[in-house]
PASEBA-1860 file (N, C-alpha, C; in nm, 3 decimals):
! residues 284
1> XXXXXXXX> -1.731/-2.499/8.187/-1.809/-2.409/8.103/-1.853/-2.290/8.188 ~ -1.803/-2.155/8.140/-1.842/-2.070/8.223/-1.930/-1.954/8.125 ~ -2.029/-1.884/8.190/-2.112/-1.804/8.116/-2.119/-1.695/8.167 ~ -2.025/-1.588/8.125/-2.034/-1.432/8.166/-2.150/-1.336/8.136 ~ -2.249/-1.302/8.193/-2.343/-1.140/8.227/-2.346/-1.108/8.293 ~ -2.303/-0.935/8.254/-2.303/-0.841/8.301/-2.372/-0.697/8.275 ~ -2.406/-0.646/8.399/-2.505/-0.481/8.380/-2.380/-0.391/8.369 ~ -2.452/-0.288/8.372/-2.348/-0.228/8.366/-2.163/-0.183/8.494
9> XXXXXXXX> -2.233/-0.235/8.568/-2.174/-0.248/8.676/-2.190/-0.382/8.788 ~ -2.210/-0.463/8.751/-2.182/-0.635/8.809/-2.162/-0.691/8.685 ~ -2.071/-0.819/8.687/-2.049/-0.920/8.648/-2.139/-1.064/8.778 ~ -2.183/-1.141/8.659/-2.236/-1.306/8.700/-2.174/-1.401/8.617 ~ -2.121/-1.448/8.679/-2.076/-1.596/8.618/-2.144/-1.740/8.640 ~ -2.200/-1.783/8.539/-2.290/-1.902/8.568/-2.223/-2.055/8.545 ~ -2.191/-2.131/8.614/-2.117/-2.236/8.544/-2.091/-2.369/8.676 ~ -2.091/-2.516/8.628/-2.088/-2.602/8.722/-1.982/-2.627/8.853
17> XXXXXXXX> -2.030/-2.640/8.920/-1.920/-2.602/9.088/-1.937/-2.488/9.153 ~ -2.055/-2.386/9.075/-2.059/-2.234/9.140/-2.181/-2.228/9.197 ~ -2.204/-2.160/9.277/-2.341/-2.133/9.343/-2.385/-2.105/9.255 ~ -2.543/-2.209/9.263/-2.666/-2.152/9.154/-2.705/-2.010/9.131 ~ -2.735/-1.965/9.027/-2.741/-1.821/8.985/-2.916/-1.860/8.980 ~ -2.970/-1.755/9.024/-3.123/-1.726/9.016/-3.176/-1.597/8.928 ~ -3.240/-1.657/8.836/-3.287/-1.572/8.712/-3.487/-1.572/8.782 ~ -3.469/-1.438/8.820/-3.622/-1.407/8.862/-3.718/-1.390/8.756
25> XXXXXXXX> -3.820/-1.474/8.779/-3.946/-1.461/8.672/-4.055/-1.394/8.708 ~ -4.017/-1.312/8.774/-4.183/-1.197/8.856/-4.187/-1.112/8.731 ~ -4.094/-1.041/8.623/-4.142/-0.937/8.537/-4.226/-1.001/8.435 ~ -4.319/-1.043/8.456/-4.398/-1.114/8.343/-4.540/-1.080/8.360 ~ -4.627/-0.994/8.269/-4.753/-0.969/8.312/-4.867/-1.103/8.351 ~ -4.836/-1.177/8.254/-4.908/-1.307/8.257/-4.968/-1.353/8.373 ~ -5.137/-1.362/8.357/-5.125/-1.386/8.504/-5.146/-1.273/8.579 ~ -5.144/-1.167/8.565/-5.097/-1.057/8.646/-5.178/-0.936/8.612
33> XXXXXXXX> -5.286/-0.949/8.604/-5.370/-0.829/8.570/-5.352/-0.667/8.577 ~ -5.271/-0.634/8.694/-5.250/-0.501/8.720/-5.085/-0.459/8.623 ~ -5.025/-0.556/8.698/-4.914/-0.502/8.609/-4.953/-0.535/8.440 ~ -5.003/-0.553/8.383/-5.075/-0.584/8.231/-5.157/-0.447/8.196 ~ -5.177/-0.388/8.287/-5.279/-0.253/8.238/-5.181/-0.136/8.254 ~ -5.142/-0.169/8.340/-5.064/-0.051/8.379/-4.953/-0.030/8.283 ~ -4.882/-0.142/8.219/-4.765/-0.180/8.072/-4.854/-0.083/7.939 ~ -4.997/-0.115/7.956/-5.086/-0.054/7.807/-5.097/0.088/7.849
41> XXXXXXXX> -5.057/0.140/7.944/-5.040/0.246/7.933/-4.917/0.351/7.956 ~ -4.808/0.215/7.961/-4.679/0.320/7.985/-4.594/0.334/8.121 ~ -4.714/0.292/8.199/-4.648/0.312/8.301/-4.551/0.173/8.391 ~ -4.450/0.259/8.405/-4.294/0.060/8.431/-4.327/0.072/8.616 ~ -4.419/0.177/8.671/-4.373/0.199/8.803/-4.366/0.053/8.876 ~ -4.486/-0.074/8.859/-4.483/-0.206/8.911/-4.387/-0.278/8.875 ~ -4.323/-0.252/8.763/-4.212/-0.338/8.683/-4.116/-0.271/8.784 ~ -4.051/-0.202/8.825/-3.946/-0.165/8.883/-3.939/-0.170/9.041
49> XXXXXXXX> -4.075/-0.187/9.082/-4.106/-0.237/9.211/-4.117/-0.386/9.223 ~ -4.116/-0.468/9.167/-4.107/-0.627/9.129/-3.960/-0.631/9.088 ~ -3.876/-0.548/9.036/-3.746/-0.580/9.010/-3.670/-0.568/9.135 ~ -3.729/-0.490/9.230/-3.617/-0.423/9.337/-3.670/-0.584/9.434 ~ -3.763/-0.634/9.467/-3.822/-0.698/9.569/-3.716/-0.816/9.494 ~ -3.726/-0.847/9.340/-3.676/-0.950/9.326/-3.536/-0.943/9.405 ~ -3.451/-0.845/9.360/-3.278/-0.836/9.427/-3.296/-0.872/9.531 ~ -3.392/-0.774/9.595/-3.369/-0.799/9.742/-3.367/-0.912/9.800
57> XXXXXXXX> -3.467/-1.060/9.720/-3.487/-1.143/9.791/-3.353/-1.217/9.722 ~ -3.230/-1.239/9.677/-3.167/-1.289/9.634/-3.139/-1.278/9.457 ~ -3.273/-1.282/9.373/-3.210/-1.254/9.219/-3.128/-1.211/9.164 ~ -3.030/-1.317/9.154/-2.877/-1.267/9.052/-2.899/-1.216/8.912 ~ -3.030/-1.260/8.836/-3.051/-1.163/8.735/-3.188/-1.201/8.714 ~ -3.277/-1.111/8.662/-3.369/-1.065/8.606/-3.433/-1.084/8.464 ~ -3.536/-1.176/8.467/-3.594/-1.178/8.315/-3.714/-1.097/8.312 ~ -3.681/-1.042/8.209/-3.816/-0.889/8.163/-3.880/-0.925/8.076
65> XXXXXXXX> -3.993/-0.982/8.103/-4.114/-1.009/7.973/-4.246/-0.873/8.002 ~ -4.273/-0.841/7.885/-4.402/-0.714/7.890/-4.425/-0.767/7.784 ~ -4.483/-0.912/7.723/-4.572/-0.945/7.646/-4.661/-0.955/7.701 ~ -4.839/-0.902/7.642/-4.953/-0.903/7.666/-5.015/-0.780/7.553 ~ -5.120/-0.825/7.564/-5.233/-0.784/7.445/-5.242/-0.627/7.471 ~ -5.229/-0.575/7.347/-5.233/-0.395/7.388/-5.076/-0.328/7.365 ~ -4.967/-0.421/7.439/-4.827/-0.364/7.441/-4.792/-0.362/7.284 ~ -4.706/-0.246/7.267/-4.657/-0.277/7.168/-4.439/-0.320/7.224
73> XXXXXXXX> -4.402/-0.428/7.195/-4.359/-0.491/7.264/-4.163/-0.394/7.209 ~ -4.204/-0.319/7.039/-4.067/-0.265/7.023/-4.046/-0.150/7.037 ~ -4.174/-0.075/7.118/-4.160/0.053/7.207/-4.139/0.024/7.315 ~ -4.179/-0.103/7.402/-4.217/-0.068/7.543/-4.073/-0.167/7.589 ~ -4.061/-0.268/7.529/-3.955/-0.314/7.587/-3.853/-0.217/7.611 ~ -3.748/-0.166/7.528/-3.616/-0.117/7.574/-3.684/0.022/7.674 ~ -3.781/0.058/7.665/-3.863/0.122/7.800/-3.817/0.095/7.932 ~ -3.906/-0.088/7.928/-3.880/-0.136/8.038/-3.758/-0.187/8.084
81> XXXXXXXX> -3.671/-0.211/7.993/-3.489/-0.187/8.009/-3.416/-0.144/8.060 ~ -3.514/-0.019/8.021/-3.373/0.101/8.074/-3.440/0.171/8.243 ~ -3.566/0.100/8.219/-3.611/0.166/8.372/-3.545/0.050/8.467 ~ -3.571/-0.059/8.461/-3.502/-0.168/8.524/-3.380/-0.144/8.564 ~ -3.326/-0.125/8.466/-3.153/-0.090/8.455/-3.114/0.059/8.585 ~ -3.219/0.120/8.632/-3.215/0.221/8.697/-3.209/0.213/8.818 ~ -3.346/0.113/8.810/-3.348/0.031/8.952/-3.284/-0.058/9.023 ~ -3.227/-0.166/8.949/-3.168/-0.266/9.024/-3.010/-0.274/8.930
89> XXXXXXXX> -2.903/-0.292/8.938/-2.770/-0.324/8.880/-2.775/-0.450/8.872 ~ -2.817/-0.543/8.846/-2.767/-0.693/8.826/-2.832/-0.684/8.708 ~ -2.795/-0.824/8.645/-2.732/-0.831/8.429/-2.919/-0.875/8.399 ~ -2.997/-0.846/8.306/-3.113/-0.877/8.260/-3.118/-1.005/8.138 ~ -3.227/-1.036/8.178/-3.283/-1.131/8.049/-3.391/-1.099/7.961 ~ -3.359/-1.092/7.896/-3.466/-0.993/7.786/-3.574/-1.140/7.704 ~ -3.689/-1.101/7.762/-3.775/-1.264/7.712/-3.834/-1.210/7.660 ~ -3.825/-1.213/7.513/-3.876/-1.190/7.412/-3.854/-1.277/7.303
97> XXXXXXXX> -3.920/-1.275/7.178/-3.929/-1.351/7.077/-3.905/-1.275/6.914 ~ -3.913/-1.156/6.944/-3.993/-1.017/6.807/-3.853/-0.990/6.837 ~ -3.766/-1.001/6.717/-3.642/-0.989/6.688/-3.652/-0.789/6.704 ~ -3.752/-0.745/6.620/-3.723/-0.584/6.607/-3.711/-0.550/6.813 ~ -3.828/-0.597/6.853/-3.813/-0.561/7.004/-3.677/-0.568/7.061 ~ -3.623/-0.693/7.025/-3.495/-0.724/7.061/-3.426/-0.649/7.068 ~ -3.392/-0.616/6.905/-3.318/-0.523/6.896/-3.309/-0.381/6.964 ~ -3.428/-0.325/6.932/-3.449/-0.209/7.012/-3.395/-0.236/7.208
105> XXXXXXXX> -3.423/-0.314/7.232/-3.385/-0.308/7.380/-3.218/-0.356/7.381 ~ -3.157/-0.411/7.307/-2.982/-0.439/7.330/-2.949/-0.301/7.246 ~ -2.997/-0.209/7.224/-2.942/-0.080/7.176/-2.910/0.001/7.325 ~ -3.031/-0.085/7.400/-3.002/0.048/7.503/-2.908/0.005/7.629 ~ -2.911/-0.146/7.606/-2.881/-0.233/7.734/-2.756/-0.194/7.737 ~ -2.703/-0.158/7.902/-2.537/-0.146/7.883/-2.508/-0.307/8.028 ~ -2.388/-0.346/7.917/-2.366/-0.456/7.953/-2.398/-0.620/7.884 ~ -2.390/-0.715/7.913/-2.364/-0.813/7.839/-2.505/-0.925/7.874
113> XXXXXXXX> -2.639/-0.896/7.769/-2.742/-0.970/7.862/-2.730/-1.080/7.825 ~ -2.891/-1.159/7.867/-2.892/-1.299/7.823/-3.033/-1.275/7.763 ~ -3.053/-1.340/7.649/-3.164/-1.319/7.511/-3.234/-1.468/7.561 ~ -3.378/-1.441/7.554/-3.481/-1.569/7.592/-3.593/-1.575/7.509 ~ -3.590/-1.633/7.395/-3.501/-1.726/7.382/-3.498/-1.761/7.212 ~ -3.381/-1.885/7.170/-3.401/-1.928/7.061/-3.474/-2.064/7.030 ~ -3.547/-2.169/6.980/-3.596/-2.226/6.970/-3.529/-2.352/6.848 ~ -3.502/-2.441/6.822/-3.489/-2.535/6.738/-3.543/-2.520/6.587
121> XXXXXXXX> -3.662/-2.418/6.570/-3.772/-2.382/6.440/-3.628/-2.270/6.341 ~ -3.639/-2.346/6.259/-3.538/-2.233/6.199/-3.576/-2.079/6.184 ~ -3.692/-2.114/6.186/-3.723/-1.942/6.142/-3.665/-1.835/6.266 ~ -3.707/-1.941/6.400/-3.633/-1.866/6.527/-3.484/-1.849/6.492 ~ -3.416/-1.954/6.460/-3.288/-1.982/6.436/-3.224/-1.868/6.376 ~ -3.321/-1.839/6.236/-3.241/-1.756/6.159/-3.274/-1.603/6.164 ~ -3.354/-1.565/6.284/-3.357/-1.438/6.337/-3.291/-1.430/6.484 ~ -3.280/-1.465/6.561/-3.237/-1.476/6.669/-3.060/-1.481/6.649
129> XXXXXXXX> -3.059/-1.587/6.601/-2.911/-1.621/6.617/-2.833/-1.449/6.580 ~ -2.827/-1.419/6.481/-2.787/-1.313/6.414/-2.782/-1.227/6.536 ~ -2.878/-1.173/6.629/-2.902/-1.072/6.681/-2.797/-1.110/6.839 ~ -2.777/-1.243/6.846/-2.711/-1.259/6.938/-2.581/-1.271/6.928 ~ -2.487/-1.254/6.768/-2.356/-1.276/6.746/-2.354/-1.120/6.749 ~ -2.467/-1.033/6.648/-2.421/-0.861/6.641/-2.362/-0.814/6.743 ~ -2.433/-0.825/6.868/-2.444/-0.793/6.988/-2.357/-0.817/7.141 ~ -2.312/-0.956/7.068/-2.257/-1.043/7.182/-2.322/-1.072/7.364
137> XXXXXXXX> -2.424/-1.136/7.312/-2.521/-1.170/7.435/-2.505/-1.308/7.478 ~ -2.584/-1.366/7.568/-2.556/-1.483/7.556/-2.715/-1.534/7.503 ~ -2.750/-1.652/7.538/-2.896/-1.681/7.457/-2.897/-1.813/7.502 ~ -3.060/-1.817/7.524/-3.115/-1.956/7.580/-3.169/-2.025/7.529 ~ -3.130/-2.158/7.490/-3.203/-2.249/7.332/-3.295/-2.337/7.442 ~ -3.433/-2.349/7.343/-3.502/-2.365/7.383/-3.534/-2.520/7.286 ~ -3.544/-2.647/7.406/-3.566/-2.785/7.308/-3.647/-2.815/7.285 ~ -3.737/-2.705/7.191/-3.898/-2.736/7.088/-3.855/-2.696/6.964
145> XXXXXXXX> -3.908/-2.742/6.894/-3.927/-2.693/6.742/-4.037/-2.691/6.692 ~ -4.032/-2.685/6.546/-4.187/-2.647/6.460/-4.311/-2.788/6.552 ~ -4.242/-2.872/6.568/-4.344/-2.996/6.653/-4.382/-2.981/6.786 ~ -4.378/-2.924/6.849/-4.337/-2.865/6.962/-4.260/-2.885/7.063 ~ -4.294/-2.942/7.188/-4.187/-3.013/7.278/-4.192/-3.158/7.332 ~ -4.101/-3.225/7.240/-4.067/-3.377/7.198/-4.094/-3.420/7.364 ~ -4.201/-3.550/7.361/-4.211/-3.629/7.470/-4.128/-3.706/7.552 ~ -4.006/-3.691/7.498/-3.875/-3.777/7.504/-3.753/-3.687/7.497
153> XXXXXXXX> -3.684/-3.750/7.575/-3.586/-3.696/7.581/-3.489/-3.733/7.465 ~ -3.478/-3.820/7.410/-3.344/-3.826/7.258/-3.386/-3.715/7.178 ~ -3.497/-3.663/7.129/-3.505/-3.564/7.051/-3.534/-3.425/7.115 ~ -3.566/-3.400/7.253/-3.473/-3.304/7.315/-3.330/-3.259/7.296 ~ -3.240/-3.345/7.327/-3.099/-3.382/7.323/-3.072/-3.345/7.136 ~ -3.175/-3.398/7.096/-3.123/-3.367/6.936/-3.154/-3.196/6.932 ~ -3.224/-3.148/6.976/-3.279/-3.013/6.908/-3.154/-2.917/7.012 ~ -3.110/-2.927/7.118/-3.016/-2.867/7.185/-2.902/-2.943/7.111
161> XXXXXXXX> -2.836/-3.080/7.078/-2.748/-3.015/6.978/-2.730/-2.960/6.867 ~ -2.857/-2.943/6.800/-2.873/-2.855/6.690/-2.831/-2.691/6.722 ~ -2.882/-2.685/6.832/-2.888/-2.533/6.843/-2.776/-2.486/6.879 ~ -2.684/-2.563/6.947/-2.501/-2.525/7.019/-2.426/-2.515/6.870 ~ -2.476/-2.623/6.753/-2.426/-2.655/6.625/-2.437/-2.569/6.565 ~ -2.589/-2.496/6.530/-2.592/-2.371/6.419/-2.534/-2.243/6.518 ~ -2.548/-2.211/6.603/-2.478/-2.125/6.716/-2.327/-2.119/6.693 ~ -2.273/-2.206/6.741/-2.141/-2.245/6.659/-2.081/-2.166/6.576
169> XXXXXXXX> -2.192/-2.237/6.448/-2.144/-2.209/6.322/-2.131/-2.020/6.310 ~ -2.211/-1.959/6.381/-2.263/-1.825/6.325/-2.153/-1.762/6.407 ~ -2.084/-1.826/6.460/-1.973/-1.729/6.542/-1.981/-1.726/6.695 ~ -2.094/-1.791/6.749/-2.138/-1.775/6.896/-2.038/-1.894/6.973 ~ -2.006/-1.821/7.056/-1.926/-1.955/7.149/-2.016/-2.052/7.248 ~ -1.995/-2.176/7.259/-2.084/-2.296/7.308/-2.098/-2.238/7.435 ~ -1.991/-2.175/7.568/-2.018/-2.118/7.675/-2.154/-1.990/7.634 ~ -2.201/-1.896/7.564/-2.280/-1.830/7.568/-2.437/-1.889/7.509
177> XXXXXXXX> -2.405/-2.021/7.516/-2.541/-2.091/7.457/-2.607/-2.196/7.599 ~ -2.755/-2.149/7.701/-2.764/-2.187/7.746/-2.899/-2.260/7.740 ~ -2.876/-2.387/7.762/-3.024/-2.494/7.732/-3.081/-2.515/7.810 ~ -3.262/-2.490/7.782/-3.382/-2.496/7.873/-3.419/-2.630/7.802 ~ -3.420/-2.729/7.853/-3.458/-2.871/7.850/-3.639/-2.840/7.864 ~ -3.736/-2.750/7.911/-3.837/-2.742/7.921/-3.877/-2.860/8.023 ~ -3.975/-2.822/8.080/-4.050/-2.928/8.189/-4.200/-2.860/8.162 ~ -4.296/-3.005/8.151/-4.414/-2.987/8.118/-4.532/-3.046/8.260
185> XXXXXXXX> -4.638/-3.041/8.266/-4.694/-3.062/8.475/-4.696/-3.185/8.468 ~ -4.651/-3.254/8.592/-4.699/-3.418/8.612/-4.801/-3.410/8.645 ~ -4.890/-3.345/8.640/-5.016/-3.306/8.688/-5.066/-3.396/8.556 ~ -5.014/-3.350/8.407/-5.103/-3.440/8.321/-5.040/-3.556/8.306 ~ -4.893/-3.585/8.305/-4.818/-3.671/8.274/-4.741/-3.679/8.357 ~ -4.737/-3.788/8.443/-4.600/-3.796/8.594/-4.484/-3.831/8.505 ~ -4.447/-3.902/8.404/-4.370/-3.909/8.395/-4.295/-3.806/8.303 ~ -4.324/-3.688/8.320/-4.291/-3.551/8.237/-4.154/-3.481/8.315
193> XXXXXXXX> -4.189/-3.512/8.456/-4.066/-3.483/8.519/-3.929/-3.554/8.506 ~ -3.937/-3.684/8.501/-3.827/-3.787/8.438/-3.770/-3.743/8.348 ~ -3.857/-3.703/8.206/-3.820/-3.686/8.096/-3.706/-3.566/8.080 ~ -3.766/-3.486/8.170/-3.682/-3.354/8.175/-3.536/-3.400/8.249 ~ -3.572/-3.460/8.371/-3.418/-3.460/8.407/-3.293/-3.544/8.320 ~ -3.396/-3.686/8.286/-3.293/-3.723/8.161/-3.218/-3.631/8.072 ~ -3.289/-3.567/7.998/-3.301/-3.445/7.917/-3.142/-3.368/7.954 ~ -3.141/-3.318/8.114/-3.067/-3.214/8.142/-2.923/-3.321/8.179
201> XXXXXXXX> -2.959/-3.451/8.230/-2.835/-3.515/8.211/-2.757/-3.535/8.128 ~ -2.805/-3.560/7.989/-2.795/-3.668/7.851/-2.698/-3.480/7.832 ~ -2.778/-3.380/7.823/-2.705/-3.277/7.735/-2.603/-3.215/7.825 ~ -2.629/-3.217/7.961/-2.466/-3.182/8.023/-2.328/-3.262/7.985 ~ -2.405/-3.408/7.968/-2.285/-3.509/7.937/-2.230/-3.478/7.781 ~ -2.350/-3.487/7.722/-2.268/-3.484/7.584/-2.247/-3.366/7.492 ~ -2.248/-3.245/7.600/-2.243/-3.098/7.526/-2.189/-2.987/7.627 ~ -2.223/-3.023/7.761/-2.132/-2.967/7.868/-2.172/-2.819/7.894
209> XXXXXXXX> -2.284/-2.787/7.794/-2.338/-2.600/7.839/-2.397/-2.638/7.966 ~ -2.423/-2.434/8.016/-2.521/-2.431/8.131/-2.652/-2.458/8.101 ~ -2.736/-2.491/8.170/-2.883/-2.544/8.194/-2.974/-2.427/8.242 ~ -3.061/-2.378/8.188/-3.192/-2.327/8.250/-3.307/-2.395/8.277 ~ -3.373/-2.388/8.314/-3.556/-2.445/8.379/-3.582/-2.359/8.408 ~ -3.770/-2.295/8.359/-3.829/-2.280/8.480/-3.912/-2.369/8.544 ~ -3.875/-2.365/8.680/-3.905/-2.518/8.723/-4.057/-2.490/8.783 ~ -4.107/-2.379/8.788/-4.280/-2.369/8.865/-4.352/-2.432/8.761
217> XXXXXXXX> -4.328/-2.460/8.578/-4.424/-2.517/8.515/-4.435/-2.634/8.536 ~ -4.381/-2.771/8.631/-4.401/-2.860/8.692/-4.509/-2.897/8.760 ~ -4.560/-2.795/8.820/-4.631/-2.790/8.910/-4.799/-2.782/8.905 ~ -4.837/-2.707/8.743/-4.934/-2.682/8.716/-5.080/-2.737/8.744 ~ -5.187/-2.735/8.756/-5.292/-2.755/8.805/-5.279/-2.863/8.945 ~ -5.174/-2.885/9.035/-5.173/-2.948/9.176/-5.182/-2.863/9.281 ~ -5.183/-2.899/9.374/-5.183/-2.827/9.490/-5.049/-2.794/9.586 ~ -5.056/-2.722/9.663/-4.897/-2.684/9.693/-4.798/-2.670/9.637
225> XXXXXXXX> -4.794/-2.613/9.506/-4.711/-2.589/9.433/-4.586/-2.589/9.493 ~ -4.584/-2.489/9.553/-4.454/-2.448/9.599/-4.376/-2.546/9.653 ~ -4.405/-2.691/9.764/-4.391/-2.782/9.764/-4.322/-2.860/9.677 ~ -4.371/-2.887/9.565/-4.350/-2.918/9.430/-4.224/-2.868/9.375 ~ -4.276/-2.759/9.365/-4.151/-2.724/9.314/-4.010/-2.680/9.367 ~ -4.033/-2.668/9.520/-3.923/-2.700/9.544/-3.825/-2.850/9.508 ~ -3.905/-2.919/9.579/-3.845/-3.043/9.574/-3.790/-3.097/9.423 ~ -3.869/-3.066/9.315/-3.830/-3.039/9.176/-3.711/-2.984/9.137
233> XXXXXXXX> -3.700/-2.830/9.202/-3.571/-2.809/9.182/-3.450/-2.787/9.270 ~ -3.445/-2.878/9.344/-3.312/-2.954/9.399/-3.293/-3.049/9.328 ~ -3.358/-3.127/9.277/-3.333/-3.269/9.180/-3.299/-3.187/9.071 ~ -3.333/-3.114/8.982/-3.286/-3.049/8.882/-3.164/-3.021/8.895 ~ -3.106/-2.923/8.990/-2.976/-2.868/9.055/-2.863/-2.965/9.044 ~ -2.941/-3.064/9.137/-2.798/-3.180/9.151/-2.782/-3.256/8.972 ~ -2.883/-3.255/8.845/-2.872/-3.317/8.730/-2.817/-3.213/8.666 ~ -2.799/-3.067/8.670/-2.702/-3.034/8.603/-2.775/-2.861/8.568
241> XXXXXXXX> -2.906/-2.844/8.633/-2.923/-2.709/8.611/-2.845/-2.568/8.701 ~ -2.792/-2.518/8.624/-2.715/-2.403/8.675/-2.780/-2.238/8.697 ~ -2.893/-2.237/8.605/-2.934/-2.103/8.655/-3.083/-2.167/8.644 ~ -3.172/-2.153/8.730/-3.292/-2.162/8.713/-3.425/-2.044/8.693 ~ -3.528/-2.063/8.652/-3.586/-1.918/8.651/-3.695/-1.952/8.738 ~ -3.681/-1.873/8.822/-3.784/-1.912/9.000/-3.852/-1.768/9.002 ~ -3.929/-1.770/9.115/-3.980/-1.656/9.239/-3.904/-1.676/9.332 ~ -3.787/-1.608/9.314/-3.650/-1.570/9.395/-3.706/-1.599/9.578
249> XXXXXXXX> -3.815/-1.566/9.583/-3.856/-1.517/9.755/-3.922/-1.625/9.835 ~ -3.984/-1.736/9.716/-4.050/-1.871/9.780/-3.954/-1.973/9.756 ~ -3.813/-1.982/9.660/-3.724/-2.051/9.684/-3.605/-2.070/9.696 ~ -3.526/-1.948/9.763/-3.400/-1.922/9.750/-3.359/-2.013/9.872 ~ -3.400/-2.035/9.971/-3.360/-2.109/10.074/-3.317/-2.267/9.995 ~ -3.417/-2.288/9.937/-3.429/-2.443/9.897/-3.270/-2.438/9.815 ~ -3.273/-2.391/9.735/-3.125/-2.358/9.614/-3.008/-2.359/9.722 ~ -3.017/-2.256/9.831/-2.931/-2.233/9.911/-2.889/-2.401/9.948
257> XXXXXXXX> -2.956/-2.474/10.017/-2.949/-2.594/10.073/-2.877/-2.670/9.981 ~ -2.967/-2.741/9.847/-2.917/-2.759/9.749/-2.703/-2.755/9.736 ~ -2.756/-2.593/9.728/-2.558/-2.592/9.688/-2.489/-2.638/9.776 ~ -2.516/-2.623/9.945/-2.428/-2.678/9.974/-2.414/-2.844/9.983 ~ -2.533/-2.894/9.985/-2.525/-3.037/9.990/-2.449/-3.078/9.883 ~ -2.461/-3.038/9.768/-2.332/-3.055/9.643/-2.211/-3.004/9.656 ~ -2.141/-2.916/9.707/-2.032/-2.861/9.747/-2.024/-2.740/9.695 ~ -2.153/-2.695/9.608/-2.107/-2.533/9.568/-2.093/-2.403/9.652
265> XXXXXXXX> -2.107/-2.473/9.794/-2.117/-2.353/9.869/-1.992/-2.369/9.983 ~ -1.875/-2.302/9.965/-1.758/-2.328/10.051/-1.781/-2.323/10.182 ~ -1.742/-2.362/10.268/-1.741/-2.318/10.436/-1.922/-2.349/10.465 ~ -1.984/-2.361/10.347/-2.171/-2.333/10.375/-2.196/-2.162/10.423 ~ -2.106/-2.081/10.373/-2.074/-1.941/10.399/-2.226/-1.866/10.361 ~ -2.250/-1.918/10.241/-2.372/-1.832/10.186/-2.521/-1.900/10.272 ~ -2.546/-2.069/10.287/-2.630/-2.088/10.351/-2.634/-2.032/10.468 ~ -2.520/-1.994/10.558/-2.544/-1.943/10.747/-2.582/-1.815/10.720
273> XXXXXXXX> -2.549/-1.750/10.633/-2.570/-1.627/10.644/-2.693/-1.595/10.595 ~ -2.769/-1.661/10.502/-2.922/-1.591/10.464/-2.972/-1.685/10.594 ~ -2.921/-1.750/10.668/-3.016/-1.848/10.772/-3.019/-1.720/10.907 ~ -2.921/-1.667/10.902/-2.919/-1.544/10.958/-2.985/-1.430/10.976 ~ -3.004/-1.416/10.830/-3.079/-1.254/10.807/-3.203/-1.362/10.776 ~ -3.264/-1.473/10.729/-3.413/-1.482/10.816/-3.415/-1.477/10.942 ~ -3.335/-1.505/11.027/-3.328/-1.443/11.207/-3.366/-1.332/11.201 ~ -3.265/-1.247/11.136/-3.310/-1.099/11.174/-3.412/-1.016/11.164
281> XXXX> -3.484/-1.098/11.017/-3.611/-1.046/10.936/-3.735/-1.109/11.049 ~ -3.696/-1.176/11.133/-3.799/-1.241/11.232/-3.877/-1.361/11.103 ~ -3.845/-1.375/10.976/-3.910/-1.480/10.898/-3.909/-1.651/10.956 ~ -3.788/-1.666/11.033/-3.778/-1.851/11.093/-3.806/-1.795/11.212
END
């Protein structure tokens, strides 16, 4: 199963046996007070300085969220699109939900993004989907519905094959449909992490798409996160997640390791060499 995006000038291919692809989650105000004020008034200058740091530290692509209170999300998005698009060349993820926003930002996008996300709730279903056959994007199903996100993994597994199924049907090919199994903190529930990896096993086996996580919501109210979540997502990696959505700069090493201990990394070509340029950066 292979999953093509592209900017206007790179192609990414996401798919099992390939080095993990890293989808950066820094464009998100949430959390983020300055870049949140600075969005209500227009200005992308932090958004495009968080996009460049992301590349730099490794991010093969980019998810752009400017939801927060004040934005209006189907002006400002394809805004923040096309400024992105200026700054960094690698393929975007447009995380949004407001179909008009959507739209407005794949008017401007050149190249082939990835849409975040669709949800199991038909109402998502039957706005989303549409916007991702017009367009030809790819799109990330998300295993909640109107109930929210099933404690168990069999009705996980049911709501991601629902969503490859109506996807399907609307013309979308099963390679451009990629499933976020969701992970909720063991912080309230230890066994929340289990659930998820079942989750990402059960639907690689019996549906064979790429996998997303973001794997830092694991981690929530503990200490050392980062800790956490590393170790989180190497176990994810080896069960079948192919692009994850990280902070490119606190875990690209870990991913790095990861691939090659699985064999996605030939010769270990890509691990010596960022083990390298932390030499050079004086960072190890």
């Amino acid at each position: 199963m292979r999953t093509k995006l592209s900017s206007a000038t790179k192609e990414v291919i996401i798919g099992d046996g390939l080095p993990t692809v890293l989808i950066g989650e820094r464009i998100n105000p949430t959390g983020k007070k300055e870049m949140a004020e600075t969005l209500k008034v227009g200005n992308l200058e932090i958004i495009c300085k968080v996009a460049l740091a992301q590349v730099q530290a490794g991010a093969d692509i980019l998810d752009v969220n400017i939801n927060t209170f004040g934005v209006d999300e189907v002006t400002m998005l394809p805004q923040a699109v096309q400024a992105v698009m200026e700054t960094v060349d690698v393929p975007l993820c447009l995380d949004c939900t407001n179909p008009k926003a959507l739209e407005a930002a794949l008017k401007v996008y050149k190249g082939k993004p990835l849409i975040n996300s669709v949800s199991g709730e038909e109402q998502s279903l039957a706005k989303i989907l549409p916007l991702v056959r017009e367009y030809g994007t790819a799109v990330i199903g998300l295993t909640q519905d109107s109930d929210g996100i099933p404690g168990d993994s069999e009705r996980r597994v049911a709501i991601a094959q629902k969503i490859v199924e109506r996807a399907e049907a609307a013309g979308i090919p099963r390679e451009d449909v990629i499933i976020d199994c969701l992970s909720l903190a063991v912080g309230a529930d230890t066994r929340a992490g289990l659930v998820t990896i079942d989750s990402i096993q059960r639907i690689k086996a019996e549906l064979g798409v790429n996998m997303t996580l973001g794997a830092s919501n694991i981690s929530f109210g503990l200490p050392d996160r980062n800790l956490l979540n590393s170790a989180f997502l190497a176990i994810i990696i080896a069960a079948g997640v192919t692009c994850p959505i990280v902070d490119t700069a606190k875990v690209r090493p870990i991913v790095l390791a990861a691939d090659l201990v699985l064999g996605h990394d030939k010769r270990g070509r890509r691990y010596t060499e960022a083990y390298r340029q932390r030499q050079d950066a004086g960072s190890i």
